[in-house]
C-alpha positions in Angstrom: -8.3 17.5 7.9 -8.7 20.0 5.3 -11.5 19.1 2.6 -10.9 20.6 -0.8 -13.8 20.3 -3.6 -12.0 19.5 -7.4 -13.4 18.6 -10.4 -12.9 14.6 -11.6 -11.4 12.7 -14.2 -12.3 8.9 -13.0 -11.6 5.7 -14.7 -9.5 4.5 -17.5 -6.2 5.9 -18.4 -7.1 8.5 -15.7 -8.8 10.5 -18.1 -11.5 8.0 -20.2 -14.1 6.6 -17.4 -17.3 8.2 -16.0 -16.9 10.5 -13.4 -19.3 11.4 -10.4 -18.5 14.9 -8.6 -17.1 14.4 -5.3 -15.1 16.0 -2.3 -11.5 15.0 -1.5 -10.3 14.9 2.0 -6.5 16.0 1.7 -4.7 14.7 4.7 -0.9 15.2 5.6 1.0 13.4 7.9 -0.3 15.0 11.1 -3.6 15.9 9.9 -4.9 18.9 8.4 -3.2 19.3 4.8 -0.5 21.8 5.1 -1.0 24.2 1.9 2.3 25.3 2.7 3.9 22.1 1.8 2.3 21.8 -1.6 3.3 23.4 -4.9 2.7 27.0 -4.6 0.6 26.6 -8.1 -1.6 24.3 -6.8 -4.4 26.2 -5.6 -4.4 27.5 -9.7 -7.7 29.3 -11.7 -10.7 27.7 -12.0 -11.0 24.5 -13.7 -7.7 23.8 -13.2 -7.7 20.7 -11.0 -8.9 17.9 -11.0 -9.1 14.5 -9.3 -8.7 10.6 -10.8 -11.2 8.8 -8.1 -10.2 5.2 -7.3 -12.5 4.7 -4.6 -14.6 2.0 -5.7 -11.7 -0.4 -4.7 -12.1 0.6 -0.8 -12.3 -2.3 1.1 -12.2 -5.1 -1.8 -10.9 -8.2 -0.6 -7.4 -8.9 -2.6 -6.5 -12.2 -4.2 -3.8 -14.7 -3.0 -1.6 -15.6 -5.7 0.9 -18.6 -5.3 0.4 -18.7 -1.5 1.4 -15.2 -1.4 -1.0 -12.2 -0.1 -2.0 -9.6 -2.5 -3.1 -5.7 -1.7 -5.6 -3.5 -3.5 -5.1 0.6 -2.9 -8.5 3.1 -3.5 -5.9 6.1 -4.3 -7.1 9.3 -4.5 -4.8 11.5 -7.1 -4.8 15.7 -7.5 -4.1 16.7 -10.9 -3.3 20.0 -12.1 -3.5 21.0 -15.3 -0.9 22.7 -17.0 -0.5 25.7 -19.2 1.0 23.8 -22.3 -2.7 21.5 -21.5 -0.9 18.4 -19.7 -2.0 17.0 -16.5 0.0 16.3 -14.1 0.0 14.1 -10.8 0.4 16.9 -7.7 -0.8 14.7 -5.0 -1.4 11.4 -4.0 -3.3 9.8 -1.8 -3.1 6.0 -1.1 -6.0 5.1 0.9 -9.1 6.9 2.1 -9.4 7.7 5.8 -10.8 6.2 7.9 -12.7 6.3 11.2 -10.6 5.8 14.3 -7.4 5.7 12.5 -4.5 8.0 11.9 -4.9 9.9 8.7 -3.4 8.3 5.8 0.0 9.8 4.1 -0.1 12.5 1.3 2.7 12.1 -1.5 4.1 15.1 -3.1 6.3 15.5 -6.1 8.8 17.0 -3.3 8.5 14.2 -1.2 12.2 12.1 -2.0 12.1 10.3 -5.5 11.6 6.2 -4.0 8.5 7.3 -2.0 6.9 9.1 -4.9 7.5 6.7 -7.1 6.0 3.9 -5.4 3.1 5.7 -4.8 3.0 6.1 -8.5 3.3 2.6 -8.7 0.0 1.8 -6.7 -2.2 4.5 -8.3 -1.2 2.4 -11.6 -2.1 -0.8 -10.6 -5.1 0.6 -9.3 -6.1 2.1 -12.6 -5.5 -1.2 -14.0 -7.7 -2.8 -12.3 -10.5 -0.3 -13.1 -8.9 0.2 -16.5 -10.1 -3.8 -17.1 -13.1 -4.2 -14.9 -14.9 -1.0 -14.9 -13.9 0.8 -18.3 -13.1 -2.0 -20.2 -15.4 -5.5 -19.6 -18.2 -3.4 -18.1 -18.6 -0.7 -19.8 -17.0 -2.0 -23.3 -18.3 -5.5 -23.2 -21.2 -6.2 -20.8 -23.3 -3.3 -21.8 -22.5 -4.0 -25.4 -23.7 -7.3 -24.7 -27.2 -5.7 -23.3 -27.9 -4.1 -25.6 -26.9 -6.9 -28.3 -29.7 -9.2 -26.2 -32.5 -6.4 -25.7 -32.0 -6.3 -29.9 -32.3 -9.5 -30.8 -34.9 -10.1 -27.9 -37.1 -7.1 -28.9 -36.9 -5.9 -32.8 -37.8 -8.5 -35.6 -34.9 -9.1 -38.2 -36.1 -6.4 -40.4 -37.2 -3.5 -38.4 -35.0 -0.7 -39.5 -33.1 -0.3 -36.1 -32.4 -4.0 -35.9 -30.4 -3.8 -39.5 -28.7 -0.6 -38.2 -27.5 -2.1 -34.7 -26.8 -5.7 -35.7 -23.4 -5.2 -37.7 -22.0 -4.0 -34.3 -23.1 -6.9 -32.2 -21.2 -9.3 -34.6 -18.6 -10.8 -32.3 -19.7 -9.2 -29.2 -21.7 -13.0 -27.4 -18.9 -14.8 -28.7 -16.0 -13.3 -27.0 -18.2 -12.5 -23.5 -18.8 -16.0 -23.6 -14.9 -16.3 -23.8 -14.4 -14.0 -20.9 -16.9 -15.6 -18.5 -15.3 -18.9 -19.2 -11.9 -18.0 -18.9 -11.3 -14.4 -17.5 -13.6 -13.9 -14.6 -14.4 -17.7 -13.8 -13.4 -19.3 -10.8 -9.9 -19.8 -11.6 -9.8 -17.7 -14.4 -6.7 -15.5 -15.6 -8.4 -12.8 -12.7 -8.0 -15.5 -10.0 -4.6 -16.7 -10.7 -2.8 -13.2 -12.0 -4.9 -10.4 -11.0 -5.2 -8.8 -7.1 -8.8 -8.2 -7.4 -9.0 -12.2 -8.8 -10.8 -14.2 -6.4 -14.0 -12.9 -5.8 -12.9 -8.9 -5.4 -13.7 -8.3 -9.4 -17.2 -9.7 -8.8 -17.8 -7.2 -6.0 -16.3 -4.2 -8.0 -18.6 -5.2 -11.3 -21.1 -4.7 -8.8 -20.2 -1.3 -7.2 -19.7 0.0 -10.7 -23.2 -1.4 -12.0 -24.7 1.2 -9.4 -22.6 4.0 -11.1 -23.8 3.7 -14.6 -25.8 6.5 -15.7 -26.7 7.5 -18.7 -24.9 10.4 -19.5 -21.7 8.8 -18.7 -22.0 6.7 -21.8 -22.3 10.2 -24.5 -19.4 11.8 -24.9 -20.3 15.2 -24.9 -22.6 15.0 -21.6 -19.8 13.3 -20.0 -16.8 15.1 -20.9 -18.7 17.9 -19.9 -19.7 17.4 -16.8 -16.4 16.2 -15.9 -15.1 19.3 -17.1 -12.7 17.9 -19.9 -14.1 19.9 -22.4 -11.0 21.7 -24.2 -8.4 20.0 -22.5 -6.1 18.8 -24.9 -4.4 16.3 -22.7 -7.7 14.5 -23.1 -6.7 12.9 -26.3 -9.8 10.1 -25.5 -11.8 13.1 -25.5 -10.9 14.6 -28.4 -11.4 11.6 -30.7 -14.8 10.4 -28.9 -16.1 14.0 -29.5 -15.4 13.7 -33.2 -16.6 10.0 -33.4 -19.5 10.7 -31.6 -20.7 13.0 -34.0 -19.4 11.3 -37.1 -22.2 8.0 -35.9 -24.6 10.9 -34.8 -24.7 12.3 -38.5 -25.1 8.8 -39.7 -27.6 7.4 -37.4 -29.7 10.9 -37.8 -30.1 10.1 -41.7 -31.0 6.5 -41.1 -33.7 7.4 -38.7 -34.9 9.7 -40.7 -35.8 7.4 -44.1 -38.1 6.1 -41.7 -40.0 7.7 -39.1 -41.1 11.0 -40.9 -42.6 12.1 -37.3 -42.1 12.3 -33.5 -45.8 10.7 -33.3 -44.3 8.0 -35.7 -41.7 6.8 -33.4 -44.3 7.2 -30.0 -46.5 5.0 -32.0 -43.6 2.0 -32.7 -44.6 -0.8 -30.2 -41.3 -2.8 -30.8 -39.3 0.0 -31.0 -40.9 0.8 -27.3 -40.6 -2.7 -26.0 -37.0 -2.5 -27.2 -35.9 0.7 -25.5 -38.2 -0.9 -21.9 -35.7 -4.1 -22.2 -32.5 -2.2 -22.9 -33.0 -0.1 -19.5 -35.4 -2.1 -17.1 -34.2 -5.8 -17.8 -30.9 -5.3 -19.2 -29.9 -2.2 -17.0 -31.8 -3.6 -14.0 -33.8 -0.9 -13.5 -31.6 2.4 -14.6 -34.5 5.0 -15.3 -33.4 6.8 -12.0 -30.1 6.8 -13.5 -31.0 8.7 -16.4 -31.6 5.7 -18.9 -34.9 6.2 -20.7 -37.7 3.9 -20.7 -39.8 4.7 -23.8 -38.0 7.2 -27.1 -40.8 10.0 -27.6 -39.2 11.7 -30.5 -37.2 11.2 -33.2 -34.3 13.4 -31.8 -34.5 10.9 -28.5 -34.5 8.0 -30.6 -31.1 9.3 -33.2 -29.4 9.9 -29.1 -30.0 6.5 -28.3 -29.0 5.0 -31.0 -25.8 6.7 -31.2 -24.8 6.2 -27.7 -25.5 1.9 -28.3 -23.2 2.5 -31.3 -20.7 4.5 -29.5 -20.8 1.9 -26.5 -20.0 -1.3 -28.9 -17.7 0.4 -30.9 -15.4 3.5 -30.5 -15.8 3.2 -26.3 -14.9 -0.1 -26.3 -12.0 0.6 -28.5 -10.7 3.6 -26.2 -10.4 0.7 -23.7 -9.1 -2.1 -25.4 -6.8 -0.9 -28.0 -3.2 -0.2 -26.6 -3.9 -2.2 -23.0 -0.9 -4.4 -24.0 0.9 -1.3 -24.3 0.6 -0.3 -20.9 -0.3 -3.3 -19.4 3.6 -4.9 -20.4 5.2 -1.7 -19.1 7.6 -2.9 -16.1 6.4 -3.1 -13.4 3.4 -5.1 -14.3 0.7 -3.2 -12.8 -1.4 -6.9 -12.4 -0.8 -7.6 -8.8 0.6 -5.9 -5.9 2.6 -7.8 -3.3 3.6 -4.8 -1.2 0.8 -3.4 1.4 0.2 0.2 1.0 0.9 0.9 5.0 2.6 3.5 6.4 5.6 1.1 7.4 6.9 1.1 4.0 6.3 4.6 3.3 8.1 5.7 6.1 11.3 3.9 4.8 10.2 5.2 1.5 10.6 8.9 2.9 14.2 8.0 4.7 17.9 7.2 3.7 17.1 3.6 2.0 18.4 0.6 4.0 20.6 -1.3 1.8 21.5 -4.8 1.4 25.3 -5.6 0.5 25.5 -7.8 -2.8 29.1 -8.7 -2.1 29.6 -11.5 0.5 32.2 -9.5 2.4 30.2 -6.4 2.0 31.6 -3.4 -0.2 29.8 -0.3 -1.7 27.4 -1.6 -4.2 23.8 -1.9 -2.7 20.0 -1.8 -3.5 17.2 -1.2 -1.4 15.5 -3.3 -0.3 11.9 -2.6 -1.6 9.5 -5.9 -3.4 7.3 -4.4 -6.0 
């Protein structure tokens, strides 16, 4: 097999989630990745590929929806970007491989148009399901909710950073408590629309958890080390950048009208206890993940504020704003009733078989694909 390292782009939309560097195994058909099959521009300048990583659904147990099996794909998608500053989809791989079995199939734009579009199809219900679960209730509303608890739990009504944080948190227990009851519960909308329903969303809340790390959560640390810095494809990007500093510029004023000193904020025993609950209780423990546990200056404290801003506001937004959008787009990327095997995609690659819709047979046919 041929092993290729590429820059990322994880999470929702392709282009919005955190992003951990990794290395892609590219497998063709027979095993090693024949270069010569891919898009001569492929290999491109530096910076110029990257990778949307879906492998936090490997091995998830799918749902069973009206007595009828589900499937979850971990796709793995190459991405080039463009002169003109799209990306675009230059391979695709459906499921990572694995030991003792035959390496899985890599799609190509050449590849005939029903095999490349169904493999399009799978990488978007996998996004969905991170889009929802990882971008959106995780990292939109659970961490919001955190941080809303470590507030309330830690900083009297009127220390300063309370009055600054609490206008954010102002819906944010009432419609988690919404979502426990009646998304995620056992037989919740997840369990009776969703593949991962069932018991698979708990486990991937839990694998994405472990992946939360600070940096992730401030725009310019993680567009950066993803690399997405300039691209202007990255239309999340672009807006969180200017967002980011718009509640940075606020935040840095507010902090400022009262703690006149580093030593001033060292010395705030709530504002300490606050941070400690946020990261250690909250977080479970996320210091090794680069969440502080004590703010030893005032430029440490205006970060940390603006990323629990960021978080409940304009992050969540990125994720929840416009899912309707694409989540109504036909085919409904909710669940997936067609295994990503190497049976299908095999028809998928020759002459379709056809089903006659006349009763004496005739000419007009479809094939014969459920999606």
């Amino acid at each position: 097999m041929g092993k290729y390292t590429v820059r990322v782009a994880t999470g929702s939309s392709l282009l919005a989630g955190s992003g951990n560097c990794v290395q892609v195994w590219l497998v063709g058909e027979h095993g090693e990745a024949d270069l010569g099959k891919l898009p001569p521009q492929l290999p491109g300048r530096a910076g110029s590929l990257f990778e949307a990583d879906f492998s936090l659904l490997d091995g998830i147990k799918p749902n069973v929806i009206a007595f009828k099996q589900q499937y979850v794909a971990a796709p793995l998608v190459m991405l080039k970007l463009q002169p003109d500053g799209r990306l675009l989809p230059m391979a695709i791989q459906l499921q990572p491989p694995q030991q003792g079995q035959p390496p899985p199939l890599l799609f190509l734009p050449s590849d005939p148009p029903m095999a490349w579009l169904l493999a399009k199809i799978w990488v978007r219900s996998s996004d969905f399901q991170l889009h929802q679960l990882q971008s959106h209730l995780l990292r939109g509303h659970l961490v919001a909710e955190t941080i809303s608890v470590a507030t309330m739990r830690s900083l009297p009504s009127l220390h300063p950073i309370y009055k600054l944080l609490i206008p954010h948190f102002r819906y944010t227990m009432d419609i988690n408590t919404l979502a426990r009851n009646n998304l995620v519960s056992e037989y919740g909308i997840f369990d009776l629309v969703v593949s991962t329903g069932s018991g698979g969303h708990v486990d991937i809340l839990q694998r994405a958890t472990t992946c939360l790390t600070y940096r992730s959560f401030c725009p310019p640390d993680d567009l950066a080390d993803r690399e997405l810095l300039g691209v202007e494809s990255s239309l999340y990007g672009q807006d969180a950048l200017r967002l980011w500093e718009i509640i940075k510029r606020y935040v840095n004023r507010m902090v400022g009208l009262f703690y006149k000193s580093d030593e001033a904020v060292k010395q705030d025993p709530e504002l300490q206890a606050w941070c400690r609950e946020v990261t250690e209780v909250g977080l479970q423990g996320a210091q090794d993940r680069g969440f502080p546990l004590c703010l030893e200056s005032r430029d440490q404290l205006c970060h940390f504020v603006t990323m629990c801003i960021f978080t409940c506001t304009g992050q969540h937004s990125s994720a929840h704003l416009g899912q309707m959008l694409r989540g109504n787009t036909v085919p409904v990327p909710t669940d997936s009733r067609l295994t990503p095997d190497d049976d299908w995609l095999h028809q998928a690659r020759e002459p379709p078989q056809c089903a006659s819709l006349s009763k004496n047979g005739g000419d007009d046919c479809l094939p014969c694909f459920e999606v």
